[in-house]
MILORO-63779 format. One line per field, with one value per residue (C-alpha): x, y, z; residue number from 1. Coordinates in nm, 2 decimals. Layout:
<pts>
east: X,...
north: Y,...
up: Z,...
num: NUM,...
</pts>
This chain:
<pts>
east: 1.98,2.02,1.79,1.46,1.21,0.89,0.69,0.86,0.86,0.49,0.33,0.54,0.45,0.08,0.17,0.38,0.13,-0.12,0.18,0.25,-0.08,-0.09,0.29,0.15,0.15,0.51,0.66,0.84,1.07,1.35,1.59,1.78,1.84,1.50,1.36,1.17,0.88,0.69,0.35,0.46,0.33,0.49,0.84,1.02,1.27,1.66,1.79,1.74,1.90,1.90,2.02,2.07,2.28,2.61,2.60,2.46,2.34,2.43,2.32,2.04,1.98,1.60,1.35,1.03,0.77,0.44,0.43,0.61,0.91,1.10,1.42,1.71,1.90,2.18,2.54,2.60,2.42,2.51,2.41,2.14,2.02,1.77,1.80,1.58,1.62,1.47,1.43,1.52,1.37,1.44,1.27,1.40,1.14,1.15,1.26,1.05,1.17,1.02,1.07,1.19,1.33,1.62,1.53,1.75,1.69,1.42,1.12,1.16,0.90,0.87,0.65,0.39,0.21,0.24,0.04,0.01,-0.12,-0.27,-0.39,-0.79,-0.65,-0.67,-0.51,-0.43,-0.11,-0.05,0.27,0.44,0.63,0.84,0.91,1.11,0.87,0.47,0.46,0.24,0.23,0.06,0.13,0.16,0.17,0.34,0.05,0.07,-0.21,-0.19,-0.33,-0.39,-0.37,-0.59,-0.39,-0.59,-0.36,-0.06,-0.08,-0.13,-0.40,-0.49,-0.61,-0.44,-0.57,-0.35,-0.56,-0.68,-0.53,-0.12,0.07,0.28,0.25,0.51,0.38,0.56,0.52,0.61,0.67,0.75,0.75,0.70,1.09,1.04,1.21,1.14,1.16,1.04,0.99,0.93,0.68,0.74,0.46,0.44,0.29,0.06,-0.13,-0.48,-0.69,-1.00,-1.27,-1.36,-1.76,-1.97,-2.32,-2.62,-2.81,-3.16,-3.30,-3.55,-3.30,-3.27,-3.64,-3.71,-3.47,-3.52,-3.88,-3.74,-3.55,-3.83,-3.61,-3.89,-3.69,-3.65,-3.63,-3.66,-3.27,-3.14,-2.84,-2.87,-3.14,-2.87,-2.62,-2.95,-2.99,-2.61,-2.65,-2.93,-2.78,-2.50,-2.67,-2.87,-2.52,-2.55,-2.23,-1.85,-1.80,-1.42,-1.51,-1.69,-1.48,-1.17,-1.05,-0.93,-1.02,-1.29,-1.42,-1.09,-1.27,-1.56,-1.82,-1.56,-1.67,-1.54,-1.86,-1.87,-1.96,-2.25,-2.55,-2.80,-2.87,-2.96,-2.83,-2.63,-2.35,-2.30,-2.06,-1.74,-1.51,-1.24,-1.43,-1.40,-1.76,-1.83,-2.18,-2.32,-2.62,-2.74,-2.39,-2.19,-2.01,-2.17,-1.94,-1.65,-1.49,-1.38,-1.65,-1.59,-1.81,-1.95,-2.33,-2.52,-2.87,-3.18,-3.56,-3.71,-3.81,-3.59,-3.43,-3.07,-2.86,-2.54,-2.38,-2.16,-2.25,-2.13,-2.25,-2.46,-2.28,-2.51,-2.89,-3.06,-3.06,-2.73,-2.78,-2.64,-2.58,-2.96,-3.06,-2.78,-2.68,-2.24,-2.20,-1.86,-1.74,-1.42,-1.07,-1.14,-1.36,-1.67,-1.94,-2.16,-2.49,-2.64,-2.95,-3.19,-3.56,-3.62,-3.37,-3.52,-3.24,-3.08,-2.77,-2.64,-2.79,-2.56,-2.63,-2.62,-2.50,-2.80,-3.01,-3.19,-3.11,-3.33,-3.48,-3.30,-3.39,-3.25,-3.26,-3.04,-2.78,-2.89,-3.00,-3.19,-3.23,-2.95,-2.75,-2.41,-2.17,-1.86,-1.56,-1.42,-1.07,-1.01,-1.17,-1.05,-1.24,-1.11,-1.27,-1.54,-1.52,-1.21,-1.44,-1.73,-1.48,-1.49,-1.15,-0.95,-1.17,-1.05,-0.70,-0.57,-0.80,-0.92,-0.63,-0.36,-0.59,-0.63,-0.26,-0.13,-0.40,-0.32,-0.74,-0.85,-0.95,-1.34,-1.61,-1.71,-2.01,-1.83,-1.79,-1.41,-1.32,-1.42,-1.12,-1.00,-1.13
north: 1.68,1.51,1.43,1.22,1.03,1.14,0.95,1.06,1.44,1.42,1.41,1.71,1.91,1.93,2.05,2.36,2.45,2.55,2.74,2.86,3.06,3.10,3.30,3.43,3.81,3.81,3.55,3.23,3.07,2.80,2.63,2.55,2.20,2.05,2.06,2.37,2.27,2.55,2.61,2.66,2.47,2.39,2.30,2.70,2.72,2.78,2.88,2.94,3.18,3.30,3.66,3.77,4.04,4.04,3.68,3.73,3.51,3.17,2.91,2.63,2.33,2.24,1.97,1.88,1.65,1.64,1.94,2.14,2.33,2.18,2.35,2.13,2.16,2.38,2.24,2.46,2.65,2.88,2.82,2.98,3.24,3.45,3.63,3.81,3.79,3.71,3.38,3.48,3.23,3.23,3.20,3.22,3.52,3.66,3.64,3.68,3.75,3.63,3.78,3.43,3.44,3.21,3.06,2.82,2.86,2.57,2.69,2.65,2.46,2.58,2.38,2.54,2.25,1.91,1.64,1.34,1.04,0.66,0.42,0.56,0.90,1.28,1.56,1.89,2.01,2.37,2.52,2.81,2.79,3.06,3.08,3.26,3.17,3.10,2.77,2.46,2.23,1.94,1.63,1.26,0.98,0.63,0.47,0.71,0.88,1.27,1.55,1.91,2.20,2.51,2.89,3.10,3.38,3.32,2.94,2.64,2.41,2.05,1.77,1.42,1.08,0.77,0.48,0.14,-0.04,0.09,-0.03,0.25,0.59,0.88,1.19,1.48,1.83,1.85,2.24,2.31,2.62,2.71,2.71,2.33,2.37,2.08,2.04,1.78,1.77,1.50,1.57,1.44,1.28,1.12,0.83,0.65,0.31,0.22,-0.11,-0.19,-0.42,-0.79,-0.80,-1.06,-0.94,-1.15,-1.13,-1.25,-1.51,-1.23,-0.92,-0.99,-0.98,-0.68,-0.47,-0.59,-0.38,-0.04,-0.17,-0.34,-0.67,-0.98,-1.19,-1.41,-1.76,-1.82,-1.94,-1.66,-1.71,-1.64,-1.37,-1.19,-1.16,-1.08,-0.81,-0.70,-0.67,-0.51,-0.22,-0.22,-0.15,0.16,0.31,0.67,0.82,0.68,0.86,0.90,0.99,1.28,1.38,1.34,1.70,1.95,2.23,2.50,2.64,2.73,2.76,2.96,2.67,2.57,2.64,2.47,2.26,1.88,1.76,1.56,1.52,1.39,1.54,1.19,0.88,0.56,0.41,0.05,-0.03,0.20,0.35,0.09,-0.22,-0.53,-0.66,-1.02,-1.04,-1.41,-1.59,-1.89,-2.02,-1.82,-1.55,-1.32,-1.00,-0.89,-0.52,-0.23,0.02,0.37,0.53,0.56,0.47,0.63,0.49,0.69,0.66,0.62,1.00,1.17,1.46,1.46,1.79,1.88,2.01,2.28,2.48,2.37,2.29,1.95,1.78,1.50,1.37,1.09,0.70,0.51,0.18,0.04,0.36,0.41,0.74,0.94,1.29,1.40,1.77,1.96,2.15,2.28,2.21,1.86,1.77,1.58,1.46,1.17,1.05,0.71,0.50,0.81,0.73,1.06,1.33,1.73,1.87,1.92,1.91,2.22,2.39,2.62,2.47,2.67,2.53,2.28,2.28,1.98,1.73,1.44,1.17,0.84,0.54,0.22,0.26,0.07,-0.21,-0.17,-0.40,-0.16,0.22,0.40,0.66,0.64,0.89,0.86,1.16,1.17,1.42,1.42,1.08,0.92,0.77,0.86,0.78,1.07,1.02,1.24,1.54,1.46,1.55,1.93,1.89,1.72,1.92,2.26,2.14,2.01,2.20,2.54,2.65,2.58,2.74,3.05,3.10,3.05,3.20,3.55,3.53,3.63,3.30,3.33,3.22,2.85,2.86,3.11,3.02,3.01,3.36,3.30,3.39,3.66,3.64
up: -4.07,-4.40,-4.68,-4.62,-4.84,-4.96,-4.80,-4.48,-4.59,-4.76,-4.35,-4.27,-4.56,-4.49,-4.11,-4.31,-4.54,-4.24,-4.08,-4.42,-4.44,-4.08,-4.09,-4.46,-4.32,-4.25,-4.49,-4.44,-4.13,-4.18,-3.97,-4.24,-4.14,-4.27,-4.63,-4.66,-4.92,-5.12,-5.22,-5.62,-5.91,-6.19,-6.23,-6.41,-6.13,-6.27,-5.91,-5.57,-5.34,-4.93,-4.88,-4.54,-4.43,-4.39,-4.60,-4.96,-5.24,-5.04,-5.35,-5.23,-5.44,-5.45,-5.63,-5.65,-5.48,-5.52,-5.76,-5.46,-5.46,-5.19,-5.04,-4.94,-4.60,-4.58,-4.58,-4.28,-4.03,-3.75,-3.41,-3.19,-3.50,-3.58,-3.89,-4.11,-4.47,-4.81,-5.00,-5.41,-5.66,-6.03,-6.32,-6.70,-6.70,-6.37,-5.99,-5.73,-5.37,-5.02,-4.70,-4.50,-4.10,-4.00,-3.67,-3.49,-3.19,-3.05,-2.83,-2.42,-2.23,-1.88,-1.67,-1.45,-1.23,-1.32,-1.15,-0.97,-1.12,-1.09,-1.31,-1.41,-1.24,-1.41,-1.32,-1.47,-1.65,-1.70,-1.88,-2.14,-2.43,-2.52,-2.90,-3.16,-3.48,-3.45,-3.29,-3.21,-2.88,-2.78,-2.51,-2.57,-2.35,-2.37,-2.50,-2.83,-2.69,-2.76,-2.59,-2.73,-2.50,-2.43,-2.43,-2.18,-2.04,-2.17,-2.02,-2.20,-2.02,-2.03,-1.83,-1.84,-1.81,-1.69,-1.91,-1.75,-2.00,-1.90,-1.60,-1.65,-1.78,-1.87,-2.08,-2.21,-2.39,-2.76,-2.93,-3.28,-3.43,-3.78,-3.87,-3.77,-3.46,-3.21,-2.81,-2.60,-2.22,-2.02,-1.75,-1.38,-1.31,-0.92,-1.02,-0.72,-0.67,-0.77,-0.74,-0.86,-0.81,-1.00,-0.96,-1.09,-1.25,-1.29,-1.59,-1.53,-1.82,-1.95,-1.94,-2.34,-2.34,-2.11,-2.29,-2.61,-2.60,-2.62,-2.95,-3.09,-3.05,-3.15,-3.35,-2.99,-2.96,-2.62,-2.58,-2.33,-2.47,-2.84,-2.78,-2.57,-2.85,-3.10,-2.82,-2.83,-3.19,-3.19,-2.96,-3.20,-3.48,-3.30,-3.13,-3.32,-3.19,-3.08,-2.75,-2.80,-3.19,-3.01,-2.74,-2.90,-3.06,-2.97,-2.65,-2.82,-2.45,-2.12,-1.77,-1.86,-1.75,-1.41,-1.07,-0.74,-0.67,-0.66,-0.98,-0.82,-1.10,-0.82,-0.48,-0.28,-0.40,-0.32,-0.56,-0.69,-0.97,-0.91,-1.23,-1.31,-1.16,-1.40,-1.40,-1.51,-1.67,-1.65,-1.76,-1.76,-1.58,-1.81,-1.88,-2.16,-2.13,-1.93,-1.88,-1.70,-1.60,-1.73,-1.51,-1.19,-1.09,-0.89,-0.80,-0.70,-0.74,-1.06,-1.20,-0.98,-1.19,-1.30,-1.34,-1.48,-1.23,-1.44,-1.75,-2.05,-2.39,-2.51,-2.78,-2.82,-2.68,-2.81,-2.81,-2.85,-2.81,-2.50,-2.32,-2.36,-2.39,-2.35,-2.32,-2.34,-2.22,-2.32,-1.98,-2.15,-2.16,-2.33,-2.02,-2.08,-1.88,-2.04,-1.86,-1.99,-1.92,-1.87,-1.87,-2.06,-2.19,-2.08,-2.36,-2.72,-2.85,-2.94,-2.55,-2.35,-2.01,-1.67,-1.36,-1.21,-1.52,-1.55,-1.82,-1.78,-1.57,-1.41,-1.60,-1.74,-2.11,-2.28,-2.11,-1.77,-1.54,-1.30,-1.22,-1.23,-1.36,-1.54,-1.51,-1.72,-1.75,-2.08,-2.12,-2.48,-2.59,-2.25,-1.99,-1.64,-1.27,-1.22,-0.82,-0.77,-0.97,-0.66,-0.44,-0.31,-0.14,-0.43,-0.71,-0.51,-0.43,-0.79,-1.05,-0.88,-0.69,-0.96,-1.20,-1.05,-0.89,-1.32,-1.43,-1.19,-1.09,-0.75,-0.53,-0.54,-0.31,-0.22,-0.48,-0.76,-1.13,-1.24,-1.37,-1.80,-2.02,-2.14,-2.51
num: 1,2,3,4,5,6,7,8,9,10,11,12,13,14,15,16,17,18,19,20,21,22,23,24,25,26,27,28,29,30,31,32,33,34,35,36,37,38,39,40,41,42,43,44,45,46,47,48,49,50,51,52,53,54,55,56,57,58,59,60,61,62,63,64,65,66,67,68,69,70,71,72,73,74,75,76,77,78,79,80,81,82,83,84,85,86,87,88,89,90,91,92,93,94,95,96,97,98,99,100,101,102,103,104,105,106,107,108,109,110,111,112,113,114,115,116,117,118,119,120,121,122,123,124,125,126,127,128,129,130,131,132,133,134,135,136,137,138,139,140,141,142,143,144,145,146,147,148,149,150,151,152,153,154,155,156,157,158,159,160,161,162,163,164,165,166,167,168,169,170,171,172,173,174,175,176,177,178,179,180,181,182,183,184,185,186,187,188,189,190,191,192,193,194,195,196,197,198,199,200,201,202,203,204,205,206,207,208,209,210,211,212,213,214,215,216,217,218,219,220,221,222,223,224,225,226,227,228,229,230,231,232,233,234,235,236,237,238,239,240,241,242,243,244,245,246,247,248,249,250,251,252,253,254,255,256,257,258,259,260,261,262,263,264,265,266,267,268,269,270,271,272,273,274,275,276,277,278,279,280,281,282,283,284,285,286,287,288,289,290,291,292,293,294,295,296,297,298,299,300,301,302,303,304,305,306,307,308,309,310,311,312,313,314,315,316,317,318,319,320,321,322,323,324,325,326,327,328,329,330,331,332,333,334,335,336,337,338,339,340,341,342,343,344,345,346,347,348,349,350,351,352,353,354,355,356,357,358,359,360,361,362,363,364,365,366,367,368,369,370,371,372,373,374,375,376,377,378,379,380,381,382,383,384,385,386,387,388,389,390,391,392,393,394,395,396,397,398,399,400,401,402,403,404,405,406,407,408,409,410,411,412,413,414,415,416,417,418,419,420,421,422,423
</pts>
């Protein structure tokens, strides 16, 4: 490859400075084909040189950008190499030598279990990369959407999430290695149909006023429809926390919190308003809001307890705004579970939960129009339908078997945690 412009190159050259100090121990990795910038200020260099055995002192013109010593491609390169050798830099004073690998050869994606998928549907992606340099993977989807796997066992793990908002949906595997080597693999998804619900909701003429109090809402004017977007503003301004601003990063925790059971927060219940229903809120004759759920509700008795069904670790607990008190609980793998409209929250943020710990009370904090509870599943800041995690059949089929046969664990018991990793 040829030449680029800064601005084009500047992007890249922060992603090589962390592989820089990652590789740091044994030295530098090229593919010869892309700039190759350098972490050296000031502007002393005379000349530039790559020795590697049998081939010596092959010349490299260089520049600067940004106060970087930046490499230029070579004018030819071998094919499917990997040589060791050093990188010689010149100064009028001195020359200093860097141990630097030639890697051409691109890393090999081999894909372990791949997933079928609808519109509001997850489903788990496990595969390997086999690399020649230290290397970096992540997935992204047609919608731009990336995804950034966990390495447990040799195995890179992630769940996926086909979004509302596409008709269709492709996603593929992306590894680069730290000699800038890139391959791409296209996964093959079976895609399958989904439909959802239209529903219209009712708003009573008070709700602005009933769910105003817990806000301290009494700027209203008696108009139901101007104290409901006083109301909306109101829950606005008290929304502490962006659910996809929280959920969205990268894995920290494998399967250690996984176990086969239903992922049911609430041992009686009845549901209303299913995960990718477009509800149609109307008062007074007309229609206030209108979206997709991203949740399932499940409603129960006021003060019966809600529990999280699985370990894992509470990233937030409080008040925010419409989702009423709220609680968002990191299972692992990018997985999170987010319960709104509590009447009362029995946890912190920061808790290591175990497996049917309570974390609060049903209620209908925030924009709720009775008691309920709302479960929403979150993978990596996107909402997907929770109802296929309730099921035991689906849950042990497409997570906990696949898991276990790539992971090389024993199949456990019905009620067994999945196997933690290996640390």
């Amino acid at each position: 490859m040829g030449n680029r412009n800064t601005s084009q190159l500047l992007p890249e050259i922060g992603i090589f400075l962390e592989l820089f100090l990652f590789t740091g121990l044994y030295g530098l990795y090229w593919n010869g084909s892309y700039p190759l910038p350098l972490p050296f200020a000031g502007q002393g260099v005379v000349r530039a040189s790559l020795e590697i055995p049998p081939v010596t002192n092959i010349p490299l013109s260089f520049t600067y950008i940004s106060n970087l010593l930046v490499i230029q491609p070579l004018s030819s390169l071998p094919e499917k190499t990997i040589k060791d050798g050093l990188l010689r830099i010149s100064y009028p004073w001195k020359e200093a030598s860097y141990p630097i690998r030639l890697v051409t050869i691109p890393p090999e994606i081999s894909l372990l279990y791949i997933p079928s998928l609808g519109r509001g549907k997850s489903g788990l992606v496990l595969y390997q990369v086999k690399s020649w340099a230290p290397c970096q993977t992540w997935l992204v989807d047609s919608t731009g959407l990336f995804y950034y796997p966990y390495q447990q066992n040799n195995v890179w793990i992630t769940f996926v999430g086909w979004p509302l908002s596409a008709t269709k949906y492709q996603i593929k595997a992306v590894a680069e290695d730290a000699a800038k080597n890139r391959v791409e693999k296209l996964l093959p998804i079976t895609p399958f149909k989904t439909s959802y619900r239209v529903r219209t909701v009712p708003l009573a003429s008070d709700f602005s006023k009933k769910q105003g109090e817990e806000v301290n809402l009494t700027n209203l004017t008696g108009d139901p429809l101007k104290d409901y977007e006083a109301l909306m503003r109101e829950f606005a301004k008290q929304t502490k926390v962006s659910i996809f601003g929280l959920t969205y990063k990268r894995p920290s925790t494998g399967t250690s919190f996984f176990t086969n059971l239903a992922f049911l927060p609430l041992s009686e219940y009845s549901l209303s308003s299913l995960f990718g229903d477009e509800r149609r809120f109307v008062l007074e004759g007309k229609t206030v809001r209108s979206s997709y759920h991203n949740g399932i509700d499940f409603v129960a008795p006021s003060n019966t307890p809600v529990i999280s069904p699985w370990g894992g670790k509470v990233l937030f607990a409080d008040y925010n705004g419409a989702g009423g008190n709220t609680v968002v609980i990191d299972h692992g793998l990018g997985l999170h579970a987010i319960y709104m409209h509590l009447e009362r929250i029995e946890t912190k943020a920061g808790e290591v939960l175990s497996p049917g710990q309570m974390i609060g009370i049903i209620g209908k904090s925030g924009y709720s129009t009775g008691i309920h509870l709302h479960l929403g599943f979150s993978i990596q800041g996107r909402y997907v339908d929770p109802s296929d995690w309730t099921n035991t059949t689906w849950l042990e089929n497409n997570v906990i078997i696949p898991l276990k046969k790539f992971l090389h664990q024993e199949h456990g018991e019905k009620t067994s945690t999945f196997p933690k990793e290996e640390i």
